[in-house]
Structure formats: C-alpha cells, structure tokens
GUSE-424487 format. One record per residue (C-alpha): residue number from 1; residue in three letters; chain; x, y, z. Coordinates in nm, 4 decimals, always signed. Each point is the difference from the previous one (the first is absolute). Example, Ala and Ser with C-alpha at 12.3 -4.5 7.8 and 13.67 -1.06 7.14 Angstrom:
REM GUSE-424487
[atom 1, 'ala', 'A', [+1.2300, -0.4500, +0.7800]]
[atom 2, 'ser', 'A', [+0.1370, +0.3440, -0.0660]]
REM end
This chain:
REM GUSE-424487
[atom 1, 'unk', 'A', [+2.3404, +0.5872, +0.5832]]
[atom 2, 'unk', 'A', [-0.2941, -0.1996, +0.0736]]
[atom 3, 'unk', 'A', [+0.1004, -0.3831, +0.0975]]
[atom 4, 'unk', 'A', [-0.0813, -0.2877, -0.2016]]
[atom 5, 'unk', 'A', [-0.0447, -0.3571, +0.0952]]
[atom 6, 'unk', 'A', [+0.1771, -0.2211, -0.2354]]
[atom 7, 'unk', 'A', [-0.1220, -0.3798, -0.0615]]
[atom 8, 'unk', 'A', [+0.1580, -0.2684, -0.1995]]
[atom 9, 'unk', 'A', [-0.2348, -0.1261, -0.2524]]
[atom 10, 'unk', 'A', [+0.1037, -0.3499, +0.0622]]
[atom 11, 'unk', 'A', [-0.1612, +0.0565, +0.3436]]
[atom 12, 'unk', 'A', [-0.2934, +0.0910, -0.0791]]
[atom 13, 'unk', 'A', [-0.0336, -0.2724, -0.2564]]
[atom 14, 'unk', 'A', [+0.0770, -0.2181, +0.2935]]
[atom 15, 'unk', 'A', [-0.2811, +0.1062, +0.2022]]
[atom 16, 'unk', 'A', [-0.2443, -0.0548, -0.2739]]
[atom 17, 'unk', 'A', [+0.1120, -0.3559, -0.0852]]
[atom 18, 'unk', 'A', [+0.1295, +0.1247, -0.3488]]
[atom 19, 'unk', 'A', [+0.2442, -0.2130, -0.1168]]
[atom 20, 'unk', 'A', [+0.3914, +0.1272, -0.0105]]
[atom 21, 'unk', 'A', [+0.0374, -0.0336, -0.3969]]
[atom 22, 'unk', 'A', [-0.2628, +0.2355, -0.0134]]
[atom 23, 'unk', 'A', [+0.1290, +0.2700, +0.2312]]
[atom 24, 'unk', 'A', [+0.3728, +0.0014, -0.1459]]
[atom 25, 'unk', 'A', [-0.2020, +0.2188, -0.2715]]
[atom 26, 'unk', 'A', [-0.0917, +0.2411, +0.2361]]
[atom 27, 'unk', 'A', [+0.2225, +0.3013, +0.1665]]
[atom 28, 'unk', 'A', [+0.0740, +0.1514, +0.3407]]
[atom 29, 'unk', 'A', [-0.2880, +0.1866, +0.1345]]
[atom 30, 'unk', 'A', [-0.0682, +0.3529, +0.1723]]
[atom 31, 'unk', 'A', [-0.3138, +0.0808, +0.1850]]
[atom 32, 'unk', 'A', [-0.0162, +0.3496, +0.1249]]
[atom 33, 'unk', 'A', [-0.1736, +0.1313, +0.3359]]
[atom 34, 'unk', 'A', [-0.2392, +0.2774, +0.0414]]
[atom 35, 'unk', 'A', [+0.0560, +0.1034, +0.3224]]
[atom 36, 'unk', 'A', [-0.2720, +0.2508, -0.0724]]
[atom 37, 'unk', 'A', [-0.2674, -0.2985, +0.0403]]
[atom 38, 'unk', 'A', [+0.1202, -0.1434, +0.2938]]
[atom 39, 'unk', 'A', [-0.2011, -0.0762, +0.2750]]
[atom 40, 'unk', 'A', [-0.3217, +0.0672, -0.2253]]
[atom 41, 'unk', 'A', [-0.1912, -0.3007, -0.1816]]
[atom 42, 'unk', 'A', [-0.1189, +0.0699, -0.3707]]
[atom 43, 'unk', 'A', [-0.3032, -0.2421, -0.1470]]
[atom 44, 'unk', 'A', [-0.0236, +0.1692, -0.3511]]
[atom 45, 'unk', 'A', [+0.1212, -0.1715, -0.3324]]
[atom 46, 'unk', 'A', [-0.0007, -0.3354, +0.2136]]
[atom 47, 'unk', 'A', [+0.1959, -0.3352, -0.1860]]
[atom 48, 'unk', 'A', [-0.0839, -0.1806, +0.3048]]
[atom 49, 'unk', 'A', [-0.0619, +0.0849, +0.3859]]
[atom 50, 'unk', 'A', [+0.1938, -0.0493, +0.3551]]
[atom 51, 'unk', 'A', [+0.1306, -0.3809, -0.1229]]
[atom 52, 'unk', 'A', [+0.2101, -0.1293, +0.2737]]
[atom 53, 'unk', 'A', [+0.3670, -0.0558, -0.1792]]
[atom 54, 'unk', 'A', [+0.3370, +0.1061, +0.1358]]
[atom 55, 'unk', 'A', [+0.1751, +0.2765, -0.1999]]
[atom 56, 'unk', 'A', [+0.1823, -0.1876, -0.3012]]
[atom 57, 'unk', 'A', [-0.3233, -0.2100, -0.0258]]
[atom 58, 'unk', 'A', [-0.1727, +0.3284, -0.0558]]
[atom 59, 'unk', 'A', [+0.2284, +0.1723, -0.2090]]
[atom 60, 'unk', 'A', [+0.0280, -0.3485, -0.2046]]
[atom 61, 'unk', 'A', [-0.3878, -0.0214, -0.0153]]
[atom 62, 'unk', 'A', [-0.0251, +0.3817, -0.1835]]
[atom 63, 'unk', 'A', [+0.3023, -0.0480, -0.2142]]
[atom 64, 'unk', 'A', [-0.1750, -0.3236, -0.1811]]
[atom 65, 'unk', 'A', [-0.3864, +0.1487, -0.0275]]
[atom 66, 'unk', 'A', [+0.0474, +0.2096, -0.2924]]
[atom 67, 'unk', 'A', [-0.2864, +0.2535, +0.1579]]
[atom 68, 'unk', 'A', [+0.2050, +0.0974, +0.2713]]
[atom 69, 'unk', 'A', [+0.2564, +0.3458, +0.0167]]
[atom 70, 'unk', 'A', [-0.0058, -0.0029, +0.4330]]
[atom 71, 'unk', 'A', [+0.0076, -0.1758, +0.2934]]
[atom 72, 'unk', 'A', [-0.0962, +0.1374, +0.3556]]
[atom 73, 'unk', 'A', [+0.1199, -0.2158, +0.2805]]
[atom 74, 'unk', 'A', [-0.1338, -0.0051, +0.3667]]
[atom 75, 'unk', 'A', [+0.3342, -0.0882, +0.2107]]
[atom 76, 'unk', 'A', [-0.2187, -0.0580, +0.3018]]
[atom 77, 'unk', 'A', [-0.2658, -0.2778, -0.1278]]
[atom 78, 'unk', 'A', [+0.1903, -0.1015, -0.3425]]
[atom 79, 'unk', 'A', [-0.3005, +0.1288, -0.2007]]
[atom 80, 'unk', 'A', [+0.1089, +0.0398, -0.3374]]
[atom 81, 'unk', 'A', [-0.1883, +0.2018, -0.2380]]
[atom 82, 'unk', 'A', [+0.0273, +0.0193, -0.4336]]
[atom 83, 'unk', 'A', [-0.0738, +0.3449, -0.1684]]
[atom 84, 'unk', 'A', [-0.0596, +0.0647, -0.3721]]
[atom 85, 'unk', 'A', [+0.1597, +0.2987, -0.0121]]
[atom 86, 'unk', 'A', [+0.2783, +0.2469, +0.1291]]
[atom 87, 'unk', 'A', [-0.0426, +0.2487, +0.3098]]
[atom 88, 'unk', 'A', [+0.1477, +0.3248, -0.0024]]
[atom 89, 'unk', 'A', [-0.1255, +0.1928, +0.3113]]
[atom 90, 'unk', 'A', [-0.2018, -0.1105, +0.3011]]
[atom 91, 'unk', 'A', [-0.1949, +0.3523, -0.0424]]
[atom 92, 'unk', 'A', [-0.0790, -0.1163, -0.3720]]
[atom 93, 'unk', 'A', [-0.2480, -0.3034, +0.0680]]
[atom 94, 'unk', 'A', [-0.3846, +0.0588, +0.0534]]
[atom 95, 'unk', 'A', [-0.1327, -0.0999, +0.2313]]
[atom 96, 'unk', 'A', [+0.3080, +0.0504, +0.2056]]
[atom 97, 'unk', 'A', [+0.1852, -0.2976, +0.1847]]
[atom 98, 'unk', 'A', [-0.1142, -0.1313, +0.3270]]
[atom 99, 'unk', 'A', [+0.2495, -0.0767, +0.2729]]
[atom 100, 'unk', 'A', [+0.1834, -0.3072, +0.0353]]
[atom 101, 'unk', 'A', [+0.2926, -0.0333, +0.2253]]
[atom 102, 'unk', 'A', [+0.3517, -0.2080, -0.1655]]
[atom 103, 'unk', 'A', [-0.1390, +0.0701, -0.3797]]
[atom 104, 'unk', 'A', [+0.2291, +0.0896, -0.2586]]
[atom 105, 'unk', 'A', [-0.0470, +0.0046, -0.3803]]
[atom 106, 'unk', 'A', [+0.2559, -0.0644, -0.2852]]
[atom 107, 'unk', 'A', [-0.0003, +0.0437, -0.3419]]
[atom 108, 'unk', 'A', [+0.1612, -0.2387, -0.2835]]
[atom 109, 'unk', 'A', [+0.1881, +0.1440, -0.2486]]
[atom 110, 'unk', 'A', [-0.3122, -0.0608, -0.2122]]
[atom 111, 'unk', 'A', [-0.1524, +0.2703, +0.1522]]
[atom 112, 'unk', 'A', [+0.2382, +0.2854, -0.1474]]
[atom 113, 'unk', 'A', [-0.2320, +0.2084, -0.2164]]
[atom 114, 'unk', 'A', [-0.2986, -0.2039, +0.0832]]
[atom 115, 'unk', 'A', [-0.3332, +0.0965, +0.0919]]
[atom 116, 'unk', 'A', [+0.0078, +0.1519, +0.3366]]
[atom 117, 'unk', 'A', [+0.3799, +0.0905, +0.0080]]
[atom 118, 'unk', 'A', [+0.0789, +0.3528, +0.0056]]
[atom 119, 'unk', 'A', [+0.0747, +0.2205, -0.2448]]
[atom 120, 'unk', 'A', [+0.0516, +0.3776, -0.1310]]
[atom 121, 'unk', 'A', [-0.1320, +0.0113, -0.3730]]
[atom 122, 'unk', 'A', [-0.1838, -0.2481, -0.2351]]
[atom 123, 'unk', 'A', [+0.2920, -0.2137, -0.1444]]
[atom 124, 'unk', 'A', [+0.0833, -0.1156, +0.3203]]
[atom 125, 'unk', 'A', [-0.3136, -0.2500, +0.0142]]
[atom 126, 'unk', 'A', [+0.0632, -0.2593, -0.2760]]
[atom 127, 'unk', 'A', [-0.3261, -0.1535, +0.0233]]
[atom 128, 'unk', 'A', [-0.2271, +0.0916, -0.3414]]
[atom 129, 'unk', 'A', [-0.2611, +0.2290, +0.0817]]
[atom 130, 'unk', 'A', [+0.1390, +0.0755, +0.3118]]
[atom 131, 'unk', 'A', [+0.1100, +0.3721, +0.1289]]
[atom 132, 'unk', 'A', [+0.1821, +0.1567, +0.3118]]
[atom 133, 'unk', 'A', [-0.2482, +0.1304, +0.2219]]
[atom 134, 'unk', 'A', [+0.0557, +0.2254, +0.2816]]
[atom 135, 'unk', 'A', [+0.3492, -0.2093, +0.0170]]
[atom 136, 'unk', 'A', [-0.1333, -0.3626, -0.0204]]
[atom 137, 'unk', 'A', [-0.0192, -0.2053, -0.3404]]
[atom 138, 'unk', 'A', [-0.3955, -0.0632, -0.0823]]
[atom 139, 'unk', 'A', [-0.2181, -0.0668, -0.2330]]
[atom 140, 'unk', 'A', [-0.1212, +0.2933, -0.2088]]
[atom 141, 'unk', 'A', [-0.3221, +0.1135, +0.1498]]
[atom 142, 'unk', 'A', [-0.3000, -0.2263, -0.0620]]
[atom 143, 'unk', 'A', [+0.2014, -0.3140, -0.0635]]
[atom 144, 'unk', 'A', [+0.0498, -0.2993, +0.2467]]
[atom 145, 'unk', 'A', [+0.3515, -0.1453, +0.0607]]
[atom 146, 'unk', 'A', [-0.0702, -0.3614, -0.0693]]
[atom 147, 'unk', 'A', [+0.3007, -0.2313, +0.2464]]
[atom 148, 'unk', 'A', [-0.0712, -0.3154, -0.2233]]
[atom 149, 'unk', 'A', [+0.0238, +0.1636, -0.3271]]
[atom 150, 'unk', 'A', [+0.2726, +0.2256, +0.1246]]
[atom 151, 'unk', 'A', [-0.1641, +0.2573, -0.1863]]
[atom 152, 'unk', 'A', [-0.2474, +0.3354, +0.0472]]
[atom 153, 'unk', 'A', [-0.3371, -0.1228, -0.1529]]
[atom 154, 'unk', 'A', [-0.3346, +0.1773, -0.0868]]
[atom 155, 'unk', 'A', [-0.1980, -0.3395, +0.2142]]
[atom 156, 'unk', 'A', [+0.0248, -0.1050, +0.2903]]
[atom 157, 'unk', 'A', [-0.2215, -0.3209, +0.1412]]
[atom 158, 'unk', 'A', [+0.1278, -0.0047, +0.3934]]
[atom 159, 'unk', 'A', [+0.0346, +0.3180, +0.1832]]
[atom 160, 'unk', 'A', [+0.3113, -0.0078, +0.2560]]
[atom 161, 'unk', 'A', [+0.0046, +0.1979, +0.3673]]
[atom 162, 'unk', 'A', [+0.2007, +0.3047, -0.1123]]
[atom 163, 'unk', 'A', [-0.0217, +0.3260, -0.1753]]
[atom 164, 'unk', 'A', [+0.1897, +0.1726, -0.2861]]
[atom 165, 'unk', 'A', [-0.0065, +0.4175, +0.0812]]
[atom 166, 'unk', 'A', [-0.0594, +0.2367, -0.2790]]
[atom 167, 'unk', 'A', [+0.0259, +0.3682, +0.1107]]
[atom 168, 'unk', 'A', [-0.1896, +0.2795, -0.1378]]
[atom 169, 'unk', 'A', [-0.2683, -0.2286, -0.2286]]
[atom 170, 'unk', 'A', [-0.3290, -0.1438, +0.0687]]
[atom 171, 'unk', 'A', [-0.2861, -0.1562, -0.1567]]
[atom 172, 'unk', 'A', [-0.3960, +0.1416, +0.0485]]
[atom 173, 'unk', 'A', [-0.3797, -0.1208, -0.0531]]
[atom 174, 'unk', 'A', [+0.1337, -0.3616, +0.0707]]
[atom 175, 'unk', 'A', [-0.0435, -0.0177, +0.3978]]
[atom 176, 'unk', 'A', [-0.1218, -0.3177, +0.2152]]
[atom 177, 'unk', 'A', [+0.0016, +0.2359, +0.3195]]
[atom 178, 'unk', 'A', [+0.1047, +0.4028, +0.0763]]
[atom 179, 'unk', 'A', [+0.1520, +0.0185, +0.3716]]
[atom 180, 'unk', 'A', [+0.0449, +0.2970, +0.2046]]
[atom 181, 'unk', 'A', [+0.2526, +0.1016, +0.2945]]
[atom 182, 'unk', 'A', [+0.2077, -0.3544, -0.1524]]
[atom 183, 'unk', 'A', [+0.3899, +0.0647, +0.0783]]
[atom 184, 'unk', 'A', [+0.2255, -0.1291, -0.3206]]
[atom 185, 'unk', 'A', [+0.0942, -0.3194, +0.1662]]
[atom 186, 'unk', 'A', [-0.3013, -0.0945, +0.0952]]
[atom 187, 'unk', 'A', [-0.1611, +0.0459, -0.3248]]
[atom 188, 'unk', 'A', [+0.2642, -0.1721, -0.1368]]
[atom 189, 'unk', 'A', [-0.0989, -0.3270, +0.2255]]
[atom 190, 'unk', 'A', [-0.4011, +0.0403, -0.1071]]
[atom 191, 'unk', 'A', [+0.1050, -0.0452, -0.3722]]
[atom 192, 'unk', 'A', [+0.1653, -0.3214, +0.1304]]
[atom 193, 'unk', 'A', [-0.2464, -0.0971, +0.2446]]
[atom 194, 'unk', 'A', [-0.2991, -0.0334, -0.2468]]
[atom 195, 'unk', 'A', [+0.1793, -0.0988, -0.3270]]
[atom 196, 'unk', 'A', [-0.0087, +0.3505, -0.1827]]
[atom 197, 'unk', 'A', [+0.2296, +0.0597, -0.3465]]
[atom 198, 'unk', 'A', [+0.0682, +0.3079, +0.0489]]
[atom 199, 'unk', 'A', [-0.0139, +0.2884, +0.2901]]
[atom 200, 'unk', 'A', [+0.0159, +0.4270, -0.0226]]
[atom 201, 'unk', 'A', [+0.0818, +0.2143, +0.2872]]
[atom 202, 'unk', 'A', [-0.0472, +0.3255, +0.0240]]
[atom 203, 'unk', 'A', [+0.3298, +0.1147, +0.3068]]
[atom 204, 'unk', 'A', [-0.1784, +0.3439, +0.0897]]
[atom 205, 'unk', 'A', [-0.3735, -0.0809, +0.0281]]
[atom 206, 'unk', 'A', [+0.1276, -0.3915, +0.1573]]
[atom 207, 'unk', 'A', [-0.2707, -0.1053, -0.2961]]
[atom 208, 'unk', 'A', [+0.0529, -0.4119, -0.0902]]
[atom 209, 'unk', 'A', [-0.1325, -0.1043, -0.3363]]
[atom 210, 'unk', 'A', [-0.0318, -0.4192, +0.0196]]
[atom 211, 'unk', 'A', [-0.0721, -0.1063, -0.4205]]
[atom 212, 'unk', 'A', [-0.0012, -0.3489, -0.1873]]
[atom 213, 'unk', 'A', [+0.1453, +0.1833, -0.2808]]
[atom 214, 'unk', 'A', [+0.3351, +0.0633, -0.1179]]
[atom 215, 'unk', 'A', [+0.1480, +0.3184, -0.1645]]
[atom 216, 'unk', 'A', [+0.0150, -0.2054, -0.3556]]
[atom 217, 'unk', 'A', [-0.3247, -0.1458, +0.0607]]
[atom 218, 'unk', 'A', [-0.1922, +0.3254, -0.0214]]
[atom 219, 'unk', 'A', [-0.0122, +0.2707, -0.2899]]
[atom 220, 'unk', 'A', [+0.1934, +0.2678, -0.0393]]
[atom 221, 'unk', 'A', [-0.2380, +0.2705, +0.1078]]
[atom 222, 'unk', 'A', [+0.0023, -0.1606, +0.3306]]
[atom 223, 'unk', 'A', [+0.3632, -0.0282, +0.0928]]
[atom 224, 'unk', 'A', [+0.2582, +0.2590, -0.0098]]
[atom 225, 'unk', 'A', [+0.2632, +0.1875, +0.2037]]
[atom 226, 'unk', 'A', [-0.1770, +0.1293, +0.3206]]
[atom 227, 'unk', 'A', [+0.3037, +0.2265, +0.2448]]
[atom 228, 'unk', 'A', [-0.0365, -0.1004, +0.3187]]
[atom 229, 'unk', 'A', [-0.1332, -0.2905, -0.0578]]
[atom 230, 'unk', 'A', [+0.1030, -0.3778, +0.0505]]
[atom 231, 'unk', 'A', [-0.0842, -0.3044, -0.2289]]
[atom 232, 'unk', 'A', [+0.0949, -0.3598, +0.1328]]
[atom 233, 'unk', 'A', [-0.0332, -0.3072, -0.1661]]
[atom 234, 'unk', 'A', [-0.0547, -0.3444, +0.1149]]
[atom 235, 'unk', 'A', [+0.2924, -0.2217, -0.0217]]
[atom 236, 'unk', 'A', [-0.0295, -0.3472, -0.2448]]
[atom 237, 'unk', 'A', [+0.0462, -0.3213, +0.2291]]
[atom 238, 'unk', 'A', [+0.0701, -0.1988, -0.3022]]
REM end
C-alpha cells in the first residue's frame, strides 16, 4: 500500500496566516507520494517555481491557489514547487525529468482523476473534453489544458515548457523546420527551445517535424492517423 502523509488542515491554515474560524470548515488532509518521481525534478504545468518554504508552508501554499493539484518538494534546499496538474509516471512527461537529488512530488486529493493522473479508459478523466491517453488523463488531441480555467480549451495565449504525447497521429504541409538523424528527446527539446505549437516524429527514419500549428488549427485533409508516428503538443502556461 503506498504511504500517505497526512496533514491537519488547521496546520496548514496556520502556516498561511488563515485565520482559525476559517479552517474549522476544513478536514484532515492526505497527500500521497510518488516514489516513482523521486530524485527527478519536473518543470511542466508550473503554479509557481523552487519557492523556498518548509513542507506545511508548501503544502498550505497549493491547497489555497485553486490552480494547483501537486506539490514537488526539494528536502535538500527547501525549494518548493506548485503544479497544475496530476503526475502519473515519471516515463509519461516530455521532455523527460532532469535530475535533482532530495526531490519528491505529492499529489492532493484534488488530483484524483485530474489531468495528468493515470488512468485505464475514458471515464476515469473527469475533466470535459478530456480522454485517457496511453494511461494519463489529457486533453483530446488538438486542445490545450488551460490551469487557470481548469479546463481543455481550443486557445491558448502563453505556451508552457512541456509536451502533451499523442501516438500514432501527426499533422503535414504546416512545418517551420524538417530535421534529420534528431533522436525523440531531442526533438522534443527543439519544439521547446524555439517556441513551436506543435512537433511530429517520425521513430524509424529519427525524422523531427518543428510546426506553429496545432492538430485543430489545420484542415482535415492535413491531419489524420499516421502508425508509427508521434504528435506532441505544446503545453498551455496559463
């Protein structure tokens, strides 16, 4: 059974100066652990970054911000950092994590059939418009997941540093750049690097396809089901 760390909502209210009347409304809480994500730093679907806040203060700061389903905390620096949505799988966030020594992430019980918690079939992810994909609630295809609205959106004004993966679809005639010899990862970090929408790869020919475009934003004769294939989408920041 996977451990849970249980804090007293009357704590947390504490450490963000609420007042007591207004935390006797509120219940005991439960974060849960991912020991899958430990030791490994994630920077997509970011609330806020690396604040310096000891672990109720953290905890306390993502209960109260209505955008925020996770918290990863650095035990070695203190860094505290807010997430928009759920994580399911270290191995199911593009680009993948970096290394970071004394990280661990929790979820709030907020998080349970979120976007970006895991899943097995479609009425597991509770968020409209959203689907199980490849085990991890997203958006359908083409849409952003919007953290202020809560919601998956056809707009989206401020790109964030992550990607959404969609296997075995792509988009054509839309390219910014066509790279050769590009390993999936690393044409995963160009699309991030120089503010693309959108990015194909082609696995057995190692072929990247960078594109402002999304899979909504072009017509139908230039999007389909391509095996083989990979579509990813930028994340929404906002």
């Amino acid at each position: 059974m996977t451990a849970v760390i249980e804090v007293t909502c009357f704590t947390i209210c504490l450490s963000q100066l609420f007042t007591r009347t207004f935390c006797t409304e509120c219940t005991d809480y439960q974060l849960t652990p991912l020991p899958d994500f430990d030791d490994k730093y994630v920077n997509q679907n970011l609330v806020w970054e690396n604040q310096v806040l000891i672990g109720v203060e953290c905890v306390g700061k993502c209960f109260f911000d209505h955008r925020c389903h996770s918290v990863q905390i650095d035990r070695n620096t203190g860094g505290c950092t807010g997430h928009a949505t759920a994580f399911a799988n270290h191995t199911k966030v593009y680009p993948p994590p970096t290394s970071r020594l004394g990280s661990r992430l929790y979820l709030l019980p907020r998080a349970s059939h979120y976007i970006g918690s895991g899943c097995t079939n479609d009425v597991d992810c509770h968020v409209a418009t959203s689907v199980c994909n490849d085990g991890v609630c997203t958006c359908q295809i083409g849409y952003w997941f919007s953290p202020s609205q809560k919601a998956c959106v056809t707009e989206c004004t401020t790109l964030g540093p992550g990607l959404v993966r969609y296997a075995g679809h792509a988009i054509w005639g839309n390219d910014l750049e066509d790279l050769t010899s590009i390993e999936d990862s690393q044409c995963q970090q160009l699309c991030i690097n120089i503010t693309c929408s959108s990015v194909d790869y082609d696995p057995p020919g190692k072929r990247c396809f960078l594109s402002s475009a999304t899979y909504l934003s072009v017509g139908s004769g230039s999007r389909g089901v391509h095996a083989g294939w990979v579509h990813y989408q930028r994340n929404c920041a906002s």
